[in-house]
N, CA, C and O of each residue as an XYZ file, in Angstrom:
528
protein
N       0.829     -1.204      0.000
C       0.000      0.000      0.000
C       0.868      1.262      0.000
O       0.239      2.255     -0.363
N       1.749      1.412      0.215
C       2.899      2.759      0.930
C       3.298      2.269     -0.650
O       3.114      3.432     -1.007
N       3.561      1.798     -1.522
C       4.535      1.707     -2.770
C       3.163      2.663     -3.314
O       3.232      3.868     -3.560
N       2.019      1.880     -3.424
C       1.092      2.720     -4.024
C       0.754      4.247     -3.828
O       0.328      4.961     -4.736
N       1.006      4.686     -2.469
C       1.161      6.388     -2.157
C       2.481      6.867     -3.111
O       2.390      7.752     -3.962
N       3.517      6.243     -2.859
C       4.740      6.563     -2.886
C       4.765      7.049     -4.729
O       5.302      8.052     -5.199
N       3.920      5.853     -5.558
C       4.008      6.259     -7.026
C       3.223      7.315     -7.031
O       3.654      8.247     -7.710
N       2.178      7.489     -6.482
C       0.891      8.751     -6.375
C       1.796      9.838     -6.264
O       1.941     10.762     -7.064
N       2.371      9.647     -5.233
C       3.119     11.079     -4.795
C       4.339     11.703     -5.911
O       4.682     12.861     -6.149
N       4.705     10.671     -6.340
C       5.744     10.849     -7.307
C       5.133     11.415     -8.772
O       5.677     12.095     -9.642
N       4.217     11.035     -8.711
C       3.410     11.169    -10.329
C       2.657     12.635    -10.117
O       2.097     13.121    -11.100
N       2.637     13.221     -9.076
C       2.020     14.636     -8.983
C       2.864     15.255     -8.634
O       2.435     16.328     -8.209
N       4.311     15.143     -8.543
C       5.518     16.062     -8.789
C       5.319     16.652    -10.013
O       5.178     15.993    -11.043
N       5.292     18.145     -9.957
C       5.776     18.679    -11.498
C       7.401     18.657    -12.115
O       8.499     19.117    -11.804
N       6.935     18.013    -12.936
C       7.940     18.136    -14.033
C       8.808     19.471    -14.292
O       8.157     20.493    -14.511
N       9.993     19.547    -14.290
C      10.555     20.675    -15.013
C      10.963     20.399    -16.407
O      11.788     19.535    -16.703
N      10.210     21.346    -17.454
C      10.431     21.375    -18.862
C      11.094     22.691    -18.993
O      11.093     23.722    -18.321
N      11.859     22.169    -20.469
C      12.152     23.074    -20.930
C      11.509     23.764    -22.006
O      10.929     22.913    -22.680
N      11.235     25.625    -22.780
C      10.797     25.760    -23.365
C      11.622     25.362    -24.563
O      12.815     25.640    -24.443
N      11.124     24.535    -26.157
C      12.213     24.511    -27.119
C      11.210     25.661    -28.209
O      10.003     25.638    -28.451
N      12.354     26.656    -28.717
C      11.639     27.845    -29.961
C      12.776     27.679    -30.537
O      13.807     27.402    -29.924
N      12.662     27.886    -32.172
C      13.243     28.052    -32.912
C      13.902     29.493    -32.352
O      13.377     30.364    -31.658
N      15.185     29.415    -32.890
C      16.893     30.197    -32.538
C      17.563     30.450    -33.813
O      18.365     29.601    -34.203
N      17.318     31.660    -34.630
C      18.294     31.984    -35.873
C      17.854     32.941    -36.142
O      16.854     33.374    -35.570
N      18.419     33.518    -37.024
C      18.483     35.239    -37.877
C      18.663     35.046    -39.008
O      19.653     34.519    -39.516
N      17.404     35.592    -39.704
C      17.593     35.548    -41.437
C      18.816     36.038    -42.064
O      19.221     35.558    -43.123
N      19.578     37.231    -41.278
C      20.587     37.812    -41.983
C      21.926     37.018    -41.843
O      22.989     37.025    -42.463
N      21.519     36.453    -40.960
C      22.914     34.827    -40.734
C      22.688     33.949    -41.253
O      23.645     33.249    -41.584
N      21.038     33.417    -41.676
C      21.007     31.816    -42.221
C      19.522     32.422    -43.169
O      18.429     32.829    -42.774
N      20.010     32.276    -44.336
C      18.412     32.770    -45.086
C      17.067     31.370    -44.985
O      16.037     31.310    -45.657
N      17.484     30.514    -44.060
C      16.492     29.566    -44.497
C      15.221     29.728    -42.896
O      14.233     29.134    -42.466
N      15.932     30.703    -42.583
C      15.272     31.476    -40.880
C      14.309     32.266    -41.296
O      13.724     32.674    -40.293
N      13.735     32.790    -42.461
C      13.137     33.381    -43.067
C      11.872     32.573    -43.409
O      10.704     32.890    -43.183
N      12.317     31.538    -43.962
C      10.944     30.548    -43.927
C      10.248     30.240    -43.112
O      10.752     29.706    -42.124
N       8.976     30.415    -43.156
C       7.685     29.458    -41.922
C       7.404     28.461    -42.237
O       6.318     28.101    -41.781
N       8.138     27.441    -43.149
C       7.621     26.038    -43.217
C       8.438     25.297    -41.985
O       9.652     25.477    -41.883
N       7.635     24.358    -40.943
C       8.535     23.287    -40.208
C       9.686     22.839    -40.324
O      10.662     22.810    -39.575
N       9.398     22.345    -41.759
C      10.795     21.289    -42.258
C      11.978     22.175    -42.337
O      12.946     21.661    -41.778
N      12.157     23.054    -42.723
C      13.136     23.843    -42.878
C      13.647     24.834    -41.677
O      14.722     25.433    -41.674
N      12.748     24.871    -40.766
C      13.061     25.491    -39.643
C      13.883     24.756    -38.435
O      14.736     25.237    -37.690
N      13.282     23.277    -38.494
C      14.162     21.737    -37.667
C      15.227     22.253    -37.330
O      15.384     22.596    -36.159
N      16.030     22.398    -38.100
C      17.524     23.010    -37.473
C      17.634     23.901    -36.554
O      18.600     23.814    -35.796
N      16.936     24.691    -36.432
C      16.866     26.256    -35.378
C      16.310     25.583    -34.061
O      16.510     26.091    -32.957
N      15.616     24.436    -34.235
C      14.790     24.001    -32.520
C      16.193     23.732    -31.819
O      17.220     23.082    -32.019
N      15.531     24.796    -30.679
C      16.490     24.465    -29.560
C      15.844     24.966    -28.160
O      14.934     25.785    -28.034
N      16.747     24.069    -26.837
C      16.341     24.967    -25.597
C      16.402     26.091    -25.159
O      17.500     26.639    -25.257
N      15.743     26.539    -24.787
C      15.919     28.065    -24.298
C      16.452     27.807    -22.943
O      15.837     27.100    -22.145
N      17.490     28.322    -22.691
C      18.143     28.504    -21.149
C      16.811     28.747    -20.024
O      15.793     29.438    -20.077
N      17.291     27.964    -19.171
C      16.512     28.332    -17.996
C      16.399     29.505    -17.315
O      17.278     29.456    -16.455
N      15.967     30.252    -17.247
C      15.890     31.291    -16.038
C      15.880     31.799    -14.511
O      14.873     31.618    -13.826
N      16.651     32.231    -14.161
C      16.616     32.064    -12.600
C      15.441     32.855    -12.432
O      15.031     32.702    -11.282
N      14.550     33.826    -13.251
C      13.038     34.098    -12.891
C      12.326     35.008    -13.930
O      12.974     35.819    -14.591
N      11.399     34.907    -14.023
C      10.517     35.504    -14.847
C       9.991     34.443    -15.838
O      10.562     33.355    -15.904
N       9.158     34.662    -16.439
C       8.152     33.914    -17.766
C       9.570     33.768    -19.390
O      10.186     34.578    -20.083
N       9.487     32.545    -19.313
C      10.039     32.106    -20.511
C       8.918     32.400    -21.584
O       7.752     32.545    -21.217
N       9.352     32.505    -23.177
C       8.552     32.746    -24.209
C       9.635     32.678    -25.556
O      10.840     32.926    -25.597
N       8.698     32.241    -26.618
C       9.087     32.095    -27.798
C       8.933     33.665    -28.571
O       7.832     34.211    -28.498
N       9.705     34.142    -29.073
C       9.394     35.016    -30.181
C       9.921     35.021    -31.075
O      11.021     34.516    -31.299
N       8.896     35.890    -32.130
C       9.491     35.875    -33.305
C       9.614     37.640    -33.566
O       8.733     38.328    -33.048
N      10.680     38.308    -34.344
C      10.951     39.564    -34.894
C      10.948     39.731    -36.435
O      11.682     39.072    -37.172
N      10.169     40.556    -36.813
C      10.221     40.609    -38.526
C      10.517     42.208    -38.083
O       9.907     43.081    -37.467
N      11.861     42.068    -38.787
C      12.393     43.480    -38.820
C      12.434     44.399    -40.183
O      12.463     43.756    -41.232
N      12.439     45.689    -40.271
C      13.117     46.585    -41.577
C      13.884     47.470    -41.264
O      13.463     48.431    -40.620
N      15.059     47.384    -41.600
C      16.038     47.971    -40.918
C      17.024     48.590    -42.453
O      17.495     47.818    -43.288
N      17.150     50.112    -42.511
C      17.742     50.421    -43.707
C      17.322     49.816    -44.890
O      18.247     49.578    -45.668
N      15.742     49.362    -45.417
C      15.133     48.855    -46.159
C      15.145     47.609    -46.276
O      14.419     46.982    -47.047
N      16.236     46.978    -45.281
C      16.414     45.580    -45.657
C      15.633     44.794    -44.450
O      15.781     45.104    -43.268
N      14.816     43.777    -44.885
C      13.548     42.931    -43.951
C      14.861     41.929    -43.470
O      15.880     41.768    -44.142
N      14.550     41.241    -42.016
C      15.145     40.004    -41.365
C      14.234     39.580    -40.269
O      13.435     40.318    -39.693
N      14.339     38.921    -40.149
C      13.744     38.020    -39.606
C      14.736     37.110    -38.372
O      15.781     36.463    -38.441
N      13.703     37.492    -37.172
C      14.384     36.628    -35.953
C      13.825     36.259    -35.166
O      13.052     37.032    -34.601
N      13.914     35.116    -34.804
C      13.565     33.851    -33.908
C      14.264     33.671    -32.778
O      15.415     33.253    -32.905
N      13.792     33.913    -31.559
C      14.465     33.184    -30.254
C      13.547     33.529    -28.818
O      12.440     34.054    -28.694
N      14.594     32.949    -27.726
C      13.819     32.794    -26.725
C      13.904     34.420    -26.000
O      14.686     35.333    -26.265
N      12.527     34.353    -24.774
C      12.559     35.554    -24.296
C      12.322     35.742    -23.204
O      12.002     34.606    -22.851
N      12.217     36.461    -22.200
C      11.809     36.845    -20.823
C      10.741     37.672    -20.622
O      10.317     37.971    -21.738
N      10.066     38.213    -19.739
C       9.138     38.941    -19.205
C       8.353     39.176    -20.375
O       8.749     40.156    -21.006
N       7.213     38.499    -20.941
C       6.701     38.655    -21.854
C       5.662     40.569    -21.458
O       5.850     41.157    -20.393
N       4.878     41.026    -22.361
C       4.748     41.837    -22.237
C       3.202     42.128    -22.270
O       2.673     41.021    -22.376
N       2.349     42.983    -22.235
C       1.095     42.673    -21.644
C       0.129     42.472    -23.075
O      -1.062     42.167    -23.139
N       1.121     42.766    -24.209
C       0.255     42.378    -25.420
C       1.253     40.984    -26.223
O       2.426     40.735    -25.945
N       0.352     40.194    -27.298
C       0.895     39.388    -27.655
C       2.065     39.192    -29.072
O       2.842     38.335    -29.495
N       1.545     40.735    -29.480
C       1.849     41.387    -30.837
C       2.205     42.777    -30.629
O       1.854     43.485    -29.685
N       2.947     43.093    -31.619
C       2.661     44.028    -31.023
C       3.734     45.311    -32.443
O       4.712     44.767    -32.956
N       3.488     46.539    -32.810
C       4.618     46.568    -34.353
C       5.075     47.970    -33.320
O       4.473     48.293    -32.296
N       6.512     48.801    -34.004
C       7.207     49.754    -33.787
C       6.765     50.481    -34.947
O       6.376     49.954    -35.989
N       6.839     51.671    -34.729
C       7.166     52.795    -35.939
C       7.987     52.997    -36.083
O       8.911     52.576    -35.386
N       8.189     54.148    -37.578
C       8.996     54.776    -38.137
C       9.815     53.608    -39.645
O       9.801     52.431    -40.008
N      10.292     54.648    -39.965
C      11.634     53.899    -40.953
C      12.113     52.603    -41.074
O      12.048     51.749    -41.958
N      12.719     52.678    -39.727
C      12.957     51.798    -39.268
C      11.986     50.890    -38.309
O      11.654     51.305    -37.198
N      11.661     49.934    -38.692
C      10.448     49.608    -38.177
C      10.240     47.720    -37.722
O      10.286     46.995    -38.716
N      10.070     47.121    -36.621
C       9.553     45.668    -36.412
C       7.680     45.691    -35.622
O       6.896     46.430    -35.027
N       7.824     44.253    -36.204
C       6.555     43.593    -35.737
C       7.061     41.969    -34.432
O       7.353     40.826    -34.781
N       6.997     42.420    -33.282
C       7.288     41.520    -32.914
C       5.822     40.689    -32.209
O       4.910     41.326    -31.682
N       5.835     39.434    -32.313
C       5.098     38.214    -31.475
C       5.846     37.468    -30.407
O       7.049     37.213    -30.445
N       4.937     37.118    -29.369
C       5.703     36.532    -28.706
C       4.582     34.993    -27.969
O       3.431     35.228    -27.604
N       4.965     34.068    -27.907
C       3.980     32.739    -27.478
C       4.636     31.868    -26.810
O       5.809     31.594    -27.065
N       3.952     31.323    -25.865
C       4.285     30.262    -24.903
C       4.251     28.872    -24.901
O       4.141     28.261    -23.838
N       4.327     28.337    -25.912
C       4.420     26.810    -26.797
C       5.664     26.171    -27.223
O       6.345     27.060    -27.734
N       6.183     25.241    -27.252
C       6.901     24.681    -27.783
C       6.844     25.015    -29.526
O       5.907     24.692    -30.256
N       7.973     25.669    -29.917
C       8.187     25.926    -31.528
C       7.089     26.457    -31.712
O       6.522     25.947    -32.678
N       6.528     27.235    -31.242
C       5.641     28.370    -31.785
C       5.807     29.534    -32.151
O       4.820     30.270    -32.147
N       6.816     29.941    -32.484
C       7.838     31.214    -33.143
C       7.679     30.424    -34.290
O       8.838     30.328    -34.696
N       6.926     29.765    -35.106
C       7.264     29.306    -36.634
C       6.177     29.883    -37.641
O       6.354     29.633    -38.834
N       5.140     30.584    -37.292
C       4.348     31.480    -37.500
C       4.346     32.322    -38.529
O       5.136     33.241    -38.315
N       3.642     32.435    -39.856
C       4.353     33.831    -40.552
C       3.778     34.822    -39.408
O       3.246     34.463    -38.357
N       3.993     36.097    -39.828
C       3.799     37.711    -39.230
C       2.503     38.118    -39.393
O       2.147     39.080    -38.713
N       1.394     37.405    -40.438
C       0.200     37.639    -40.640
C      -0.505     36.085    -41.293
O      -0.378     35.332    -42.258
N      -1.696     36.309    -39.412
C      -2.257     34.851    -39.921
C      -3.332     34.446    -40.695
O      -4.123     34.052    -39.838
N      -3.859     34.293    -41.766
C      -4.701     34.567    -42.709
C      -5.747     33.870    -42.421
O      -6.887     34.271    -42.654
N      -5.407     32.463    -41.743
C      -6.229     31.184    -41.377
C      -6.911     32.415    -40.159
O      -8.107     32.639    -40.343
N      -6.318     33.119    -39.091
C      -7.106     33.752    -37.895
C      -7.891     34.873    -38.200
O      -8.743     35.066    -37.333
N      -7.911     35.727    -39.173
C      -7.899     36.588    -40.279
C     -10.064     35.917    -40.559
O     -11.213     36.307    -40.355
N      -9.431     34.960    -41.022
C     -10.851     34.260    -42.182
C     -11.474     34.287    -40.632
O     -12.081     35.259    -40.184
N     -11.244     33.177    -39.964
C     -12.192     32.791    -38.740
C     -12.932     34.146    -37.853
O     -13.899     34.148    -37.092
N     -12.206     35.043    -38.223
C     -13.039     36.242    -37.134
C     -13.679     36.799    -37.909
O     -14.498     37.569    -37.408
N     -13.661     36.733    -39.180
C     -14.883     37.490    -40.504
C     -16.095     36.394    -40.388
O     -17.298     36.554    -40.181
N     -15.311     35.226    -40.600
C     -16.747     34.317    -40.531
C     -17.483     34.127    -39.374
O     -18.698     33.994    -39.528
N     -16.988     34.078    -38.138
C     -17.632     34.162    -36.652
C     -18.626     35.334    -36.523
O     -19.757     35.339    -36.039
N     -17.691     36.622    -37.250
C     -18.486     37.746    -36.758
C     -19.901     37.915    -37.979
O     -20.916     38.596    -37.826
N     -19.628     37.284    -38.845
C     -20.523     37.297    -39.754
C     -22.258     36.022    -39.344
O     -23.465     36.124    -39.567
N     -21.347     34.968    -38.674
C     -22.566     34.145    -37.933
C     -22.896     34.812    -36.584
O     -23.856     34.478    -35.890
N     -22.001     35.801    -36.265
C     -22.869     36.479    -34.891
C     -23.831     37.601    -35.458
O     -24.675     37.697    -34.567
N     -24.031     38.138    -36.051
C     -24.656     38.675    -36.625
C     -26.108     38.104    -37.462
O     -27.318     38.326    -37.473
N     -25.116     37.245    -38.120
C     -26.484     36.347    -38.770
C     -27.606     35.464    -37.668
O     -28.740     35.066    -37.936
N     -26.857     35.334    -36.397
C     -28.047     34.649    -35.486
C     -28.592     35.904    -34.831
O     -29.605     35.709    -34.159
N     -28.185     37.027    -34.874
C     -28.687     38.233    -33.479
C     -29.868     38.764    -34.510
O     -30.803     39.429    -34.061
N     -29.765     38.400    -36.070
C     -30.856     39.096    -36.639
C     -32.063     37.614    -36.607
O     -33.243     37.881    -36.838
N     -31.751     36.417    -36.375
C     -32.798     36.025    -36.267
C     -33.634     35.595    -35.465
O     -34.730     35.072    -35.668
N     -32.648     36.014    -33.769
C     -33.140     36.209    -32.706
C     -34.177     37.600    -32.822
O     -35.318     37.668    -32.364
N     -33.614     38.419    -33.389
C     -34.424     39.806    -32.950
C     -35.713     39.951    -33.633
O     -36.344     41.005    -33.555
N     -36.049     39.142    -34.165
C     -37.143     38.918    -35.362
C     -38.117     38.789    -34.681
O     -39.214     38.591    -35.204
């Protein structure tokens, strides 16, 4: 009976994981630029542990002196939005997410894009046939 606590007790220990996000810079490796999986494989890696604060994946799509790059890596103290762009000239769009390899993302999601036209289009379409 005590072996049987003993696995209980052991099995509701949390785990320490690590976060893994893709790690590279388009202007160092042009294939960091791509959002397909397969080609990104190489960049998965751990993100160092932290002695405190919120681990996170991000991604940076930069323009810098006209020239676009693109960067991937791990981050700290995430920030109270999830997206978020800079002005001027010089200018980024950064994201940031809490998933394993979820920095693989393009910069604009078209699939999330469609779903909130069509949602908002069936919220609408039921509030007019409620109000009837």
């Amino acid at each position: 009976m005590q072996l049987v606590y003993l696995v209980l007790f052991l099995a509701l220990i949390p785990t320490i994981t690590t976060l893994r996000c893709y790690q590279c810079n388009s202007l160092e490796v042009a294939a960091c630029a791509n959002a397909e999986d397969d080609n990104l494989a190489q960049f998965a890696k751990d993100c160092p542990q932290p002695s405190s604060g919120d681990l996170y994946c991000r991604k940076i799509v930069q323009i810098v002196n006209k020239e676009k790059s693109i960067v991937r890596s791990c981050g700290l103290k995430k920030g109270t939005k999830d997206c978020y762009k800079t002005a001027g000239v010089n200018h980024a769009s950064v994201c940031s997410c809490q998933g394993d390899l979820c920095n693989s993302a393009p910069s604009s999601n078209r699939q999330q894009q469609w779903m909130t036209i069509v949602s908002s289009i069936m919220v609408v379409a039921v509030s007019m046939i409620f109000v009837r």
